[in-house]
N, C-alpha and C positions, 0 to 999 in steps of 0.2 A: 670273438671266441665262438667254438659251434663243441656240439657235443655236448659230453657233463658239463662243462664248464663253462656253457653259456647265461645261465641262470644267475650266475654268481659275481662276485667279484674278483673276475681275475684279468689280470692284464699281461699281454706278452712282451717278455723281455722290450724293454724300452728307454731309449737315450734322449734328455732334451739338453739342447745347447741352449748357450747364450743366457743359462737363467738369471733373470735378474735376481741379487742377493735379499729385497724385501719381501720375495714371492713366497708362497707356503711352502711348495717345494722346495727352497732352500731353507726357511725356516724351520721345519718341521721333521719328526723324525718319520719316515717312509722306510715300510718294513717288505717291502716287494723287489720284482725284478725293474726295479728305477733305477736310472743316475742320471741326477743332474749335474751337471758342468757350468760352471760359471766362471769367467774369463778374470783374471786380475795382470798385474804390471812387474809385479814384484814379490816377494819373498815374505816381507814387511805385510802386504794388501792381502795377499791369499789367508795367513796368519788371522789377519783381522778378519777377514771375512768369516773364514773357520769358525773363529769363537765368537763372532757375533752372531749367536743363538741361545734359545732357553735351551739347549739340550748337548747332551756332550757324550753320550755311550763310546762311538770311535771314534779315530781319525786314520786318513794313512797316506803315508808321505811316498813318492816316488821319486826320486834321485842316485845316482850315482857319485854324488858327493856327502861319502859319511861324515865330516863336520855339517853340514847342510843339516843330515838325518838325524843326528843328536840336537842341534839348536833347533830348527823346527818342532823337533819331537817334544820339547820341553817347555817350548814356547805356547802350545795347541792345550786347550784345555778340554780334556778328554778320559775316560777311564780307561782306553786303551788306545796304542795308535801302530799300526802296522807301516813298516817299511817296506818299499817294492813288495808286495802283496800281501795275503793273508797265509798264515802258516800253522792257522789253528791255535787252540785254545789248552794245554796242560790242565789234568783235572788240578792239579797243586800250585794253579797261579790263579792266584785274587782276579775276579771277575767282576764288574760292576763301569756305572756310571759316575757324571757327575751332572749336576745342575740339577732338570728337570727328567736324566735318564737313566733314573733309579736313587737308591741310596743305599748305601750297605756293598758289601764283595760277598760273592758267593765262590769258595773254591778258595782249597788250601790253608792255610792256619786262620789268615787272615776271615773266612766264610765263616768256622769257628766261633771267631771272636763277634760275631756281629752275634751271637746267642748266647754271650754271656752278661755278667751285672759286674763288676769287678768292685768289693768294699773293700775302704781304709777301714781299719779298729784300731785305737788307737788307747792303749792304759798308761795310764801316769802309775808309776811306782813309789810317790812318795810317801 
């Protein structure tokens, strides 16, 4: 990088192939212009590999077979998982992770409910 931006940490738009699935870059959640690609066999292996990690914010499936798009989709453990690309985020759809990539939903009833206490009271009338 030159310029402002040489001082700092910033990296230009960057693709690495072949990653293997124990590297940190696959393990890890990478919030920049990265993607890692990492090769599987099947449908089954990609799956596995997906959710073998501590961290699950998104996922996102590419297929032209909507059975594929709903079984994968449900399969992936994720707080959100986009099909053939991103389309953005609804300020009134639940937002959040799972694992280690967040807790709680921000957005829509559900964002709400993560700031509330909800009590039972419970009287006997006898």
């Amino acid at each position: 990088m030159t310029g402002d931006f040489a001082d700092g940490y910033f990296i230009q738009p960057t693709v690495f192939d072949n990653v293997d699935p124990a590297s940190s870059l696959a393990q890890q959640e990478v919030f920049g212009p990265v993607l890692a690609v990492l090769p599987f066999d099947d449908e089954a292996e990609a799956v596995r590999i997906a959710n073998d990690t501590d961290f699950g914010l998104a996922a996102y499936v590419q297929t032209n077979d909507l059975r594929r798009a709903h079984r994968v989709s449900a399969d992936l453990i994720a707080g959100n998982v986009w099909v053939n690309g991103f389309v953005g985020i609804p300020g009134t759809a639940p937002f959040g992770g799972t694992k280690q990539s967040g807790y709680g939903r921000l957005g829509g009833i559900w964002g709400i409910r993560e700031f509330t206490r909800p009590k039972n009271v419970w009287i006997g009338l006898d």
